[in-house]
C-alpha positions as CSV (number, residue, x, y, z in Angstrom):
1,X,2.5,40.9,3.8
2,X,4.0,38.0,6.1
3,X,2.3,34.2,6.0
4,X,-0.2,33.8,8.3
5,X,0.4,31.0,11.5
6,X,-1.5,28.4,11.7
7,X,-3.8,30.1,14.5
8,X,-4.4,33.0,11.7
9,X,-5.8,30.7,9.2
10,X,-9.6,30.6,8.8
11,X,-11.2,26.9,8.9
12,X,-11.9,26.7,5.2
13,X,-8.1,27.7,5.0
14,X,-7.1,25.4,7.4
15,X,-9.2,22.5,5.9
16,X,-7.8,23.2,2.5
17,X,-4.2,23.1,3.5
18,X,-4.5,19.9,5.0
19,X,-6.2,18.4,1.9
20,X,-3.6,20.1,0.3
21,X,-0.7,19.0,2.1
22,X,-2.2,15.7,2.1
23,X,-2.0,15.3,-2.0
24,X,1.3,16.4,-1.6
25,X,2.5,13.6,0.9
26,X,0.9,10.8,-0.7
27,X,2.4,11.9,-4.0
28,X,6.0,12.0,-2.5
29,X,5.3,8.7,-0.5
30,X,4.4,6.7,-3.7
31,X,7.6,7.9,-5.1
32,X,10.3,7.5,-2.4
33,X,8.8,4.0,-1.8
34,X,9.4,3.8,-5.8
35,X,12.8,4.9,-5.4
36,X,13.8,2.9,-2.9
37,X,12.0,-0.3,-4.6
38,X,14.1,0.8,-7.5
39,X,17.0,0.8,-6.1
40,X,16.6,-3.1,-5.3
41,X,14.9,-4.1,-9.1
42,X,12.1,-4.0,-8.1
43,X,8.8,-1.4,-8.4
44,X,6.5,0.1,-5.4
45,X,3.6,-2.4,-6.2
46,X,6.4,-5.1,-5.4
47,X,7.5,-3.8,-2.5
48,X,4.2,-2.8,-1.0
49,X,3.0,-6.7,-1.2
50,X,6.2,-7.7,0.3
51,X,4.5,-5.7,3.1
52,X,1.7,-6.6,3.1
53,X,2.9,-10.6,3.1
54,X,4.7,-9.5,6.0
55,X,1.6,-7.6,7.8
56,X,-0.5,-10.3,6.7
57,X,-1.6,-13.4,9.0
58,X,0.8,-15.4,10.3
59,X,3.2,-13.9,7.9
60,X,2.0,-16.2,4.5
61,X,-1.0,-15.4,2.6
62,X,-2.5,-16.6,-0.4
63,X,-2.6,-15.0,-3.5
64,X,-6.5,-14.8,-3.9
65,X,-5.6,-12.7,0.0
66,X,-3.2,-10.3,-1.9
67,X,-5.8,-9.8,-4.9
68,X,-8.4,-9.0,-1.9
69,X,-5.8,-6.7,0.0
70,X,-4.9,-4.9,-3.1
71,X,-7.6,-5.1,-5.8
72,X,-5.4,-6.3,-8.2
73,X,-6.5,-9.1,-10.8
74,X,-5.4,-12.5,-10.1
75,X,-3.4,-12.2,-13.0
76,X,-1.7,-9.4,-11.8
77,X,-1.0,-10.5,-8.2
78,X,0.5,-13.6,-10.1
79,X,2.8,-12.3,-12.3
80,X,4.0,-9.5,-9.4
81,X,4.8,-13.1,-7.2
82,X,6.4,-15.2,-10.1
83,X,9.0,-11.5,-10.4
84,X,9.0,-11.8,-6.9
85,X,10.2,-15.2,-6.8
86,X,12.5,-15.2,-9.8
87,X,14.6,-12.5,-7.2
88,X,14.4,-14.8,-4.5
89,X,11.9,-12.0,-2.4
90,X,9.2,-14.8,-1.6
91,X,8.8,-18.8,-1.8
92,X,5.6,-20.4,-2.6
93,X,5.0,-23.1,0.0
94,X,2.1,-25.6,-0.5
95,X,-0.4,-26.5,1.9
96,X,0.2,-29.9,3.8
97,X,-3.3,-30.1,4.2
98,X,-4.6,-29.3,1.3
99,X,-2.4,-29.0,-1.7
100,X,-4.2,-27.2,-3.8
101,X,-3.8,-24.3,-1.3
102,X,-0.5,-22.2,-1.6
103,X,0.8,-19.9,0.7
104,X,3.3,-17.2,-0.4
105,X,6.1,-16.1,2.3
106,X,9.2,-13.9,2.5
107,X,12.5,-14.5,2.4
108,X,14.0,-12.5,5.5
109,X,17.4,-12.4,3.9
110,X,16.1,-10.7,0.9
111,X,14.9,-8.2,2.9
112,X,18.8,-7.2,3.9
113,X,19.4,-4.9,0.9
114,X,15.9,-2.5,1.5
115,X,16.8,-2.8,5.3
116,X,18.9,0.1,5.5
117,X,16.9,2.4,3.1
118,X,13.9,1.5,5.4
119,X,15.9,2.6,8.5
120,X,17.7,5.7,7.5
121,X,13.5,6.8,6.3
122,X,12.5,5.6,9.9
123,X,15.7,7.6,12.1
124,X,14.4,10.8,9.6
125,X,10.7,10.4,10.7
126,X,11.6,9.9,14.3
127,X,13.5,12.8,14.5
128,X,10.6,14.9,13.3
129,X,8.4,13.2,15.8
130,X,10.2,13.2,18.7
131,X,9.8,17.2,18.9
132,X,6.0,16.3,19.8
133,X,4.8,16.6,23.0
134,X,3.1,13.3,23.9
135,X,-0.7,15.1,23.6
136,X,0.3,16.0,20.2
137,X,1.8,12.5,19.2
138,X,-1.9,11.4,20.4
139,X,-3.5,13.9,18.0
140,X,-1.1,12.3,15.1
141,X,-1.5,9.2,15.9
142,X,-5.7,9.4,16.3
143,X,-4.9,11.2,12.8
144,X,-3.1,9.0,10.8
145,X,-5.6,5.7,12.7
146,X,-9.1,7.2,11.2
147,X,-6.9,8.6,8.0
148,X,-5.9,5.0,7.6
149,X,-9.3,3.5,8.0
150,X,-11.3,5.5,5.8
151,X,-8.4,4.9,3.4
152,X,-9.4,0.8,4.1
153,X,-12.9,1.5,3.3
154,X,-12.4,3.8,0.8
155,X,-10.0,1.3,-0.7
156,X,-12.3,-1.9,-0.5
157,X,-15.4,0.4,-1.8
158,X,-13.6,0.7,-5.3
159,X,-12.1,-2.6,-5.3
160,X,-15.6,-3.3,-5.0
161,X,-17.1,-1.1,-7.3
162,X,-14.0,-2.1,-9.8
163,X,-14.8,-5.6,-9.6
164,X,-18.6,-5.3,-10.3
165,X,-17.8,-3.1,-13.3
166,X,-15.4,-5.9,-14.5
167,X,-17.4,-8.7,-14.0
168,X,-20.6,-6.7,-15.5
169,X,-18.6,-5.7,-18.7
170,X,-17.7,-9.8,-19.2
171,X,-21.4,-11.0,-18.7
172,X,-22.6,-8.3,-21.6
173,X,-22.5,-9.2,-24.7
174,X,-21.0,-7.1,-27.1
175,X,-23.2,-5.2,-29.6
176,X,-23.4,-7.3,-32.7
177,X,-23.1,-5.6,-35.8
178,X,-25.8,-4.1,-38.4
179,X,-26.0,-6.5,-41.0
């Protein structure tokens, strides 16, 4: 029996290959971005908030901003920027106006040594897309827009959640013992 095309597949069928094959990519995206942190000393989390420092307003943020962005502790997001620093990724630049404020930016020459793994990824992913007709790329790119924002809300729901949890948990006190 050959495969079925994609215009023989029933809707259920279709639906659960793309839930499928969406699994699928995010597991293999986590771990080439792993692999190419690696290959720098550094881990995916690392690299992924070098990005988003980069993405993020006027290219510094705050830390509290990355905790936000990524639902990370404060703690966390702290130690990730002092590793950060130690390898001369990012700088930690005080406000002039208030300098209690600290704004965390990126080094552009550290960036020199991921460069290339980032490009070669990019000339790969071009080449698939460029055998898209430009109604298609449309489709993708409506796609991979709404995919992305209910991945936003999604995210910021369970930072959310994860937060109340947390902070519920240290306002209860622990159950004292029988005596």
């Amino acid at each position: 029996m050959s495969t079925p095309t994609a215009k023989e597949f029933t809707r259920r069928e279709l639906l659960n290959k793309l839930w499928e094959l969406g699994r699928k990519m995010s597991t293999q995206t986590v771990f080439l971005h792993q692999a190419i942190a690696q290959s720098v000393g550094l881990n995916a989390t690392d690299t992924k908030c070098i990005d988003l420092i980069l993405r993020g307003p006027g290219g510094s943020v705050t830390a509290g901003w990355l905790s936000d962005m990524t639902g990370l502790t404060t703690g966390a997001i702290t130690h990730i920027l002092d590793r950060l620093e130690k390898r001369q990724f990012i700088e930690r630049v005080r406000d002039t106006r208030d300098r209690r404020k600290v704004f965390i930016r990126v080094l552009p020459e550290s960036l020199e040594p991921l460069i290339p793994k980032y490009e070669a990824m990019g000339k790969a992913y071009m080449s698939l897309v460029e055998q898209y007709g430009d109604e298609e790329l449309q489709l993708i790119c409506d796609y991979l827009e709404k995919t992305s924002e209910v991945s936003e809300r999604e995210l910021a729901n369970m930072i959310a959640a994860n937060r109340s949890q947390s902070s519920q948990a240290k306002s209860t006190p622990s159950p004292r013992p029988a005596e």
